[in-house]
KELONU-276810 format. One record per residue (C-alpha): chain; x, y, z. Coordinates in Angstrom, 2 decimals, padded with zeros to 5 digits. Example, Ala and Ser with C-alpha at 12.3 -4.5 7.8 and 13.67 -1.06 7.14 Angstrom:
! residues 2
<site><kevo>A</kevo><px>012.30</px><py>-004.50</py><pz>007.80</pz></site>
<site><kevo>A</kevo><px>013.67</px><py>-001.06</py><pz>007.14</pz></site>
END
This chain:
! residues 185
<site><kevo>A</kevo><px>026.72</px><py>007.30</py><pz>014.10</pz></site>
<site><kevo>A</kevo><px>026.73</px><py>005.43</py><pz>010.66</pz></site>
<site><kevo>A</kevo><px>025.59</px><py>002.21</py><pz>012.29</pz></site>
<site><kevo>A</kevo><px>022.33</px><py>004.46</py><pz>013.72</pz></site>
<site><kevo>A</kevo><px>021.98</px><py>006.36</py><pz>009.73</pz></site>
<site><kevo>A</kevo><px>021.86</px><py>002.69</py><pz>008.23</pz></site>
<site><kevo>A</kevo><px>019.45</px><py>001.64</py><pz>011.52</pz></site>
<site><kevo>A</kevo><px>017.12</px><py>003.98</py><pz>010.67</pz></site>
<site><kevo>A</kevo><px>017.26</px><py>004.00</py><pz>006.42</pz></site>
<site><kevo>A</kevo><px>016.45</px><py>-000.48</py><pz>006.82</pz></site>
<site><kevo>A</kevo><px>013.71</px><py>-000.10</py><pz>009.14</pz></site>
<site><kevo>A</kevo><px>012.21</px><py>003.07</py><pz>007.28</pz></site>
<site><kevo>A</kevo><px>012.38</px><py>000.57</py><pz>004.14</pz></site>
<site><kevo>A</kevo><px>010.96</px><py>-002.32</py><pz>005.86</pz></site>
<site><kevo>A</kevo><px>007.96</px><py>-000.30</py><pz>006.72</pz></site>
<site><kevo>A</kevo><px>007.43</px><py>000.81</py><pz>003.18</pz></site>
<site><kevo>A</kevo><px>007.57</px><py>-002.91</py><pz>001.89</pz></site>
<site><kevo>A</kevo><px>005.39</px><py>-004.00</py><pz>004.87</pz></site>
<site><kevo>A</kevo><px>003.00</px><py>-001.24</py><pz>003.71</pz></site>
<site><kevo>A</kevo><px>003.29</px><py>-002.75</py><pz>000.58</pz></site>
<site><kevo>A</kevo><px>002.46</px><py>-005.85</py><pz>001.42</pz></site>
<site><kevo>A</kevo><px>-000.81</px><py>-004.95</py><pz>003.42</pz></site>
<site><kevo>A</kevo><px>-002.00</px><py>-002.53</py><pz>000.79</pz></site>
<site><kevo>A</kevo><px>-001.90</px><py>-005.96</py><pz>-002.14</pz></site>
<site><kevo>A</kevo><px>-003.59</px><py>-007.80</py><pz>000.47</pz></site>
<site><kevo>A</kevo><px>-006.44</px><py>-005.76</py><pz>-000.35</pz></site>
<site><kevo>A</kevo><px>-006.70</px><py>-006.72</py><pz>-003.79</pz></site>
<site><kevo>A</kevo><px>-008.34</px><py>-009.91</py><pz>-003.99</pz></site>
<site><kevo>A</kevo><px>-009.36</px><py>-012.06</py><pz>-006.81</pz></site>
<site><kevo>A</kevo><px>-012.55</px><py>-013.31</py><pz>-007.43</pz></site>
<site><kevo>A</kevo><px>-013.04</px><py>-013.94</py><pz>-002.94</pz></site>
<site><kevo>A</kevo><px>-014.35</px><py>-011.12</py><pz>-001.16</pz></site>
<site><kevo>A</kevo><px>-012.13</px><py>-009.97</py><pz>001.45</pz></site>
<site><kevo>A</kevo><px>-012.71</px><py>-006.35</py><pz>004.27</pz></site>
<site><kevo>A</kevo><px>-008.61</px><py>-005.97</py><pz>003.28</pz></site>
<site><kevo>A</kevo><px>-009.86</px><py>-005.21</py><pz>-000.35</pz></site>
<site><kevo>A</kevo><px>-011.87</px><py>-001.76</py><pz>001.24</pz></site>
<site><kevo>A</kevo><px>-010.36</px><py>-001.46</py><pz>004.64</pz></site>
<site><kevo>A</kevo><px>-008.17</px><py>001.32</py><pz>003.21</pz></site>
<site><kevo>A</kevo><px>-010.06</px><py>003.47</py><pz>001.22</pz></site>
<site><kevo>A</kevo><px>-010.03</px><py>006.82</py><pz>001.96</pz></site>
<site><kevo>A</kevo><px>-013.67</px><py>008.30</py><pz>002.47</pz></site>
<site><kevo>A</kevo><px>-014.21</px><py>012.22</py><pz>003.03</pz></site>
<site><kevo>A</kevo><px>-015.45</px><py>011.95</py><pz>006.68</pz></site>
<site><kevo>A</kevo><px>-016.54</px><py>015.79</py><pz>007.41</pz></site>
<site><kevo>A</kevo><px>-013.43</px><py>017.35</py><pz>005.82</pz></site>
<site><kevo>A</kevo><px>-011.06</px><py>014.94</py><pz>006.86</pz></site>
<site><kevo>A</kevo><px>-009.81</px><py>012.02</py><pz>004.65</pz></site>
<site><kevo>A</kevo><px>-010.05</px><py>008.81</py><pz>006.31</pz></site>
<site><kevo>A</kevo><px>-009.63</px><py>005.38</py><pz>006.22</pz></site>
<site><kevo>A</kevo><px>-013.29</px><py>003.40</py><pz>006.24</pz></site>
<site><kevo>A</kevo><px>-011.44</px><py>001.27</py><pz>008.43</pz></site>
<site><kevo>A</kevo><px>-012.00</px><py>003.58</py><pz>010.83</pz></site>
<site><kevo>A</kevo><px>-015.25</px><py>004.79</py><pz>010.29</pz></site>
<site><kevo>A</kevo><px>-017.53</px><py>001.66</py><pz>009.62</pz></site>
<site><kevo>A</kevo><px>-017.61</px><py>-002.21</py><pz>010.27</pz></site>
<site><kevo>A</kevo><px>-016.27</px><py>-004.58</py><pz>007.76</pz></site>
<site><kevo>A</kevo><px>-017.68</px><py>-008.43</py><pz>007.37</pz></site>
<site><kevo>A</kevo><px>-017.89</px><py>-011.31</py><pz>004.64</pz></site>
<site><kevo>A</kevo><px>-021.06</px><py>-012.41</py><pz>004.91</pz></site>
<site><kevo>A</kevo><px>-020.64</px><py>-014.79</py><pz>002.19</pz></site>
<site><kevo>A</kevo><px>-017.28</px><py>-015.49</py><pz>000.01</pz></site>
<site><kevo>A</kevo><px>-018.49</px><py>-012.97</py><pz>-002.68</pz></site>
<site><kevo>A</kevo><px>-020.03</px><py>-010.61</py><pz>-000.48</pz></site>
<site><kevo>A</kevo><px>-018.76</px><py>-007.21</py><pz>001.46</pz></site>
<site><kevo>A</kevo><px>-021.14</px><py>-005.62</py><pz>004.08</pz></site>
<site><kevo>A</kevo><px>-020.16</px><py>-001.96</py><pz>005.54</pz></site>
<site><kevo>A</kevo><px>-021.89</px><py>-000.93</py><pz>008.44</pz></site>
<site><kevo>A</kevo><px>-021.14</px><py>002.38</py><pz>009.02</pz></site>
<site><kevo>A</kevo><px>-021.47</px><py>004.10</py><pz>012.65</pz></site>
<site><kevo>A</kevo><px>-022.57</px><py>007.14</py><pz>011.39</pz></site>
<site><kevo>A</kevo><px>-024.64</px><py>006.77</py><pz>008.92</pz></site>
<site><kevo>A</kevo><px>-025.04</px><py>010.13</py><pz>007.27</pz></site>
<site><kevo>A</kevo><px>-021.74</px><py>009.34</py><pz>005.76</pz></site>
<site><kevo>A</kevo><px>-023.24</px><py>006.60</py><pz>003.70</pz></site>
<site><kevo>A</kevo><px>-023.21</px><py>008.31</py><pz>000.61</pz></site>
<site><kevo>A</kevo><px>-019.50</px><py>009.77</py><pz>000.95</pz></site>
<site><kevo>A</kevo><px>-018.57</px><py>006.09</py><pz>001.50</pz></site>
<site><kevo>A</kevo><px>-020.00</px><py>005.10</py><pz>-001.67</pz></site>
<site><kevo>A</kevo><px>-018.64</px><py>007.66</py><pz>-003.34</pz></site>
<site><kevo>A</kevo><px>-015.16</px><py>006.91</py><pz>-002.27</pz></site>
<site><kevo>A</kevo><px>-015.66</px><py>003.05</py><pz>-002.95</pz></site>
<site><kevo>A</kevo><px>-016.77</px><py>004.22</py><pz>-006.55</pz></site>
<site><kevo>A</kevo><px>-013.92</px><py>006.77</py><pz>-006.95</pz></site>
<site><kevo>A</kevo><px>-011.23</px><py>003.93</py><pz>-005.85</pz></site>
<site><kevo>A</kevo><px>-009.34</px><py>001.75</py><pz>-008.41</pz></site>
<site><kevo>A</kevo><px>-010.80</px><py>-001.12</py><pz>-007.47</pz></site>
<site><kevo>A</kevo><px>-014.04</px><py>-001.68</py><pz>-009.94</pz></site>
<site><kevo>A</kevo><px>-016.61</px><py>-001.90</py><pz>-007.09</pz></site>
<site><kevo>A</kevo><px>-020.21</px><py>-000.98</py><pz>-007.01</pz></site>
<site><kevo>A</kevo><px>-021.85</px><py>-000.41</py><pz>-003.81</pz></site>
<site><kevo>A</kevo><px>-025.24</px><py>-001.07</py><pz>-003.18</pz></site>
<site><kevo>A</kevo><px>-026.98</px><py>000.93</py><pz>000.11</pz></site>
<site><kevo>A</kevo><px>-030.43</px><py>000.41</py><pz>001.42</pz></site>
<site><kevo>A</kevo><px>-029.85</px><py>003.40</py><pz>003.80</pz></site>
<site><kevo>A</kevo><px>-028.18</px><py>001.19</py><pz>006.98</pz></site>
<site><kevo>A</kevo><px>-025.73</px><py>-001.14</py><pz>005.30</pz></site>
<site><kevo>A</kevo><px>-023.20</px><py>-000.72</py><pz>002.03</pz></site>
<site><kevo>A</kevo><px>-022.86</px><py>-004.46</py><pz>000.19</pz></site>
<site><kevo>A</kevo><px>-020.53</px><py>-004.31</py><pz>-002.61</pz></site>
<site><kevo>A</kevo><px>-020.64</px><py>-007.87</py><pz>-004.63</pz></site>
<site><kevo>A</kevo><px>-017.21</px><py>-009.04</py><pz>-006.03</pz></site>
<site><kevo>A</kevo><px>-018.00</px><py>-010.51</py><pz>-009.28</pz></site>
<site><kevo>A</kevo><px>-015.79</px><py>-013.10</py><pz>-010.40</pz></site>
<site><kevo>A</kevo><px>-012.89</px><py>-011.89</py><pz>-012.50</pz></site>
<site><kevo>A</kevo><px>-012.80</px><py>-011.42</py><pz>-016.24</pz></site>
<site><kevo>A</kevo><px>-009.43</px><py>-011.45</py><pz>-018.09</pz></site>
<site><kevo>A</kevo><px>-010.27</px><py>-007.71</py><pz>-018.63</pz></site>
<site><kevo>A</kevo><px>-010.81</px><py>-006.77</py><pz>-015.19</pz></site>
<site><kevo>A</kevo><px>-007.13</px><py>-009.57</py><pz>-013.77</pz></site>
<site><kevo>A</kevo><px>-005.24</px><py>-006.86</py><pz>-016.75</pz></site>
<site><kevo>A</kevo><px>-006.22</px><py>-003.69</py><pz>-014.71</pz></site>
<site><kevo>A</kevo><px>-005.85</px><py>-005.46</py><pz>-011.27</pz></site>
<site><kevo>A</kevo><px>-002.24</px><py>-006.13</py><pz>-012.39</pz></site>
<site><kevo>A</kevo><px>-002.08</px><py>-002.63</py><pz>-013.74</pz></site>
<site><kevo>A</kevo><px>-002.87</px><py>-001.16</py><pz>-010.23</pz></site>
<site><kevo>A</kevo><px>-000.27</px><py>-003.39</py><pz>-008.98</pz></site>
<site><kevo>A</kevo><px>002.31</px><py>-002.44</py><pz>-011.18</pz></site>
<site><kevo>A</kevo><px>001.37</px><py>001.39</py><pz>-010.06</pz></site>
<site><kevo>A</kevo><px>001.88</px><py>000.58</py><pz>-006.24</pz></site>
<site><kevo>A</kevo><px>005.01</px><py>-001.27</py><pz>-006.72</pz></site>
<site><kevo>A</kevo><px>006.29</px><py>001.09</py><pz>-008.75</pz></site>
<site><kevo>A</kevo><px>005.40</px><py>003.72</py><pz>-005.56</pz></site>
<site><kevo>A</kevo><px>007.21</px><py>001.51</py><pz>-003.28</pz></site>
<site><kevo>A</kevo><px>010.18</px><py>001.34</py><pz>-005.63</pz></site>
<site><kevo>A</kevo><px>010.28</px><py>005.29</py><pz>-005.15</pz></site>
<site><kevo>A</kevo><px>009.72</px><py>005.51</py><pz>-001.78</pz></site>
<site><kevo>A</kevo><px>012.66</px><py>002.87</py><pz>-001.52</pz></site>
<site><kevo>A</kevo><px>015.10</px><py>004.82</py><pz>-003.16</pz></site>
<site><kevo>A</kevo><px>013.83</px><py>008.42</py><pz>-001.64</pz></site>
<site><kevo>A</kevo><px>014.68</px><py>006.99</py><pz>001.89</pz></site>
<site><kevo>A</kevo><px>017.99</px><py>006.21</py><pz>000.07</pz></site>
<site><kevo>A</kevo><px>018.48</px><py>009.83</py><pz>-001.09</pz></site>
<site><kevo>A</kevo><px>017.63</px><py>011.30</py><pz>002.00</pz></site>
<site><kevo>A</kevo><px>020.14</px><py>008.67</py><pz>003.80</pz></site>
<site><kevo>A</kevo><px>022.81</px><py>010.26</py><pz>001.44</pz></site>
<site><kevo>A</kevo><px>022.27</px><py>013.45</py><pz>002.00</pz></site>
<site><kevo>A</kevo><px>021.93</px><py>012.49</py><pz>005.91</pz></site>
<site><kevo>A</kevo><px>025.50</px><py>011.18</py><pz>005.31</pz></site>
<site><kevo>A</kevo><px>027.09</px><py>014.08</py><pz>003.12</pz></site>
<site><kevo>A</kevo><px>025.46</px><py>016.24</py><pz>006.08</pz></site>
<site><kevo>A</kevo><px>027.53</px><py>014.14</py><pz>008.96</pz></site>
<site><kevo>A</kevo><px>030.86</px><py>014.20</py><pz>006.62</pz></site>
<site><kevo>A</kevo><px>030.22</px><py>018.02</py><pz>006.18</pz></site>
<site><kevo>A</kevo><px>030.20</px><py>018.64</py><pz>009.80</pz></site>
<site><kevo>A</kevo><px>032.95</px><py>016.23</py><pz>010.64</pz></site>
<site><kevo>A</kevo><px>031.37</px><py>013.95</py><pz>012.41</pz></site>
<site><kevo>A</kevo><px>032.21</px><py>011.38</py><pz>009.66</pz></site>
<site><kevo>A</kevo><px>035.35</px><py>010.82</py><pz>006.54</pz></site>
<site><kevo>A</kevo><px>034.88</px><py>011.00</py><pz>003.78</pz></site>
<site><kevo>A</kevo><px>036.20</px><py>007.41</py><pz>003.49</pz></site>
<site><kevo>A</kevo><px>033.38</px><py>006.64</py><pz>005.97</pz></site>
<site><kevo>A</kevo><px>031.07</px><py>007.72</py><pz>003.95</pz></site>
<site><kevo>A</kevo><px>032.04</px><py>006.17</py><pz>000.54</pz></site>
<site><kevo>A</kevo><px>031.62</px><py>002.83</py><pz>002.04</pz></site>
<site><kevo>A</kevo><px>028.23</px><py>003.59</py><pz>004.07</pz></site>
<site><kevo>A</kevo><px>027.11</px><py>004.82</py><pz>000.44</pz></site>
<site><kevo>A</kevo><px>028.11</px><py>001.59</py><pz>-000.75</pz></site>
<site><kevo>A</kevo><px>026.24</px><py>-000.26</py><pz>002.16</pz></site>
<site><kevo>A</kevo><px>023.24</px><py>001.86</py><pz>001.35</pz></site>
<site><kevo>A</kevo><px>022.86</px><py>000.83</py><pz>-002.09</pz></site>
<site><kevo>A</kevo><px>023.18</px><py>-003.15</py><pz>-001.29</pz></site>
<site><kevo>A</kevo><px>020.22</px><py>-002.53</py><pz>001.37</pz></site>
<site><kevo>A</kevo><px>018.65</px><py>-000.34</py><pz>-001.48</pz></site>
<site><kevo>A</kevo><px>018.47</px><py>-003.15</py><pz>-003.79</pz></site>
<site><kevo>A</kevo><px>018.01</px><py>-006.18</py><pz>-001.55</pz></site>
<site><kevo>A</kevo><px>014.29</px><py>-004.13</py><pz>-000.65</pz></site>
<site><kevo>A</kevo><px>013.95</px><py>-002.78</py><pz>-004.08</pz></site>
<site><kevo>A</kevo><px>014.26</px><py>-007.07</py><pz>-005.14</pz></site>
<site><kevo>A</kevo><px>011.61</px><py>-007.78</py><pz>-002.22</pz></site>
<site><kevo>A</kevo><px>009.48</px><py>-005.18</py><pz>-003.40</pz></site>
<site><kevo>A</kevo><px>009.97</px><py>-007.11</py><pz>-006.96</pz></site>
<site><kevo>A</kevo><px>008.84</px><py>-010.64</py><pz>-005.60</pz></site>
<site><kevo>A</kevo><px>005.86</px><py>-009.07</py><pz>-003.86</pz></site>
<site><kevo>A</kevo><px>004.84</px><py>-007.73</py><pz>-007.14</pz></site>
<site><kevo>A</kevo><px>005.55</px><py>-011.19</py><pz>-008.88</pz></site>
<site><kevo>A</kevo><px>003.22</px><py>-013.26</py><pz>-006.66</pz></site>
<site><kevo>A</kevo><px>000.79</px><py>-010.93</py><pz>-006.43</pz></site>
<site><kevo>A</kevo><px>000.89</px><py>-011.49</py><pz>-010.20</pz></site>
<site><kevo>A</kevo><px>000.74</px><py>-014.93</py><pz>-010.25</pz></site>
<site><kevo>A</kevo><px>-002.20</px><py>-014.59</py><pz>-008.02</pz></site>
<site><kevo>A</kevo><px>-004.16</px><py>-012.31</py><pz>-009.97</pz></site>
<site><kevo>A</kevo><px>-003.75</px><py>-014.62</py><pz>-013.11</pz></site>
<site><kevo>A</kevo><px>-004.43</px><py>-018.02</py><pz>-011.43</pz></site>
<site><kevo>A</kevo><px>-007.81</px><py>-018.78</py><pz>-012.89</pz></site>
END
């Protein structure tokens, strides 16, 4: 029983640091990259979606995105989205195709990059330690119905907390290369 609680709260907390980690690939530095759009969330007929979904991604050139949408009425919600986002972009659409240049970086622009990664760590950090509250309460629950002691529980609490921090320190070196990314010039 505790074994399967503490199963469930690592790889619950593995997927929220491998979101993480996906969601910073997307914020690129100076090199154009699909990751950097792939994600945004574009108002598709009343449903929020990801343009991954919805449209074609390529580099055509290292500071060039191209979207190539499949349905092309949506064109404009895509660029509204892409304009809405935190990223800084500004798409350009001759009615087919979306091409967003990626300017190089100004010290300005690396100081909100790191900003917006800041933000999403700082997400991940709570998301971290809400799977840790609901493991606790998953855990008072079990000791409440006898299933578990309360000894039991004290030291799967204790377990908790050391997986708790050893994602809450990955989620901390993510953060710290993407950094040291941002700022190489």
């Amino acid at each position: 029983m505790i074994e399967k609680i503490l199963k469930n709260a690592d790889l619950k907390m593995k997927r929220t640091v491998e979101a993480l980690s996906k969601e910073l690939a997307g914020i690129r530095t100076g090199r154009a990259s699909p990751a950097l759009v792939e994600h945004v969330k574009v108002d598709y007929h009343g449903v929020i979606t990801p343009l991954i979904q919805l449209a074609s991604i390529s580099v055509p050139d290292p500071r060039t995105i191209m979207i190539q949408p499949w349905d092309r009425s949506i064109i404009q919600n895509i660029e509204k989205a892409l304009l809405k986002s935190e990223l800084g972009l500004n798409p350009n659409s001759d009615g087919n195709v979306i091409r967003i240049s990626i300017p190089t970086l100004t010290e300005e622009r690396r100081k909100e990059l790191i900003k917006v990664v800041h933000k999403r760590l700082e997400e991940t950090r709570i998301s971290v330690r809400n799977i840790r509250r609901e493991t606790i309460d998953e855990l008072r629950q079990a000791e409440k119905n006898k299933e578990i002691s309360q000894d039991q529980s004290i030291r799967t609490t204790g377990q908790l907390q050391k997986l708790t921090d050893s994602f809450i320190d990955a989620v901390n070196h993510i953060g710290k290369e993407k950094e040291a990314e941002i700022s190489e010039v």
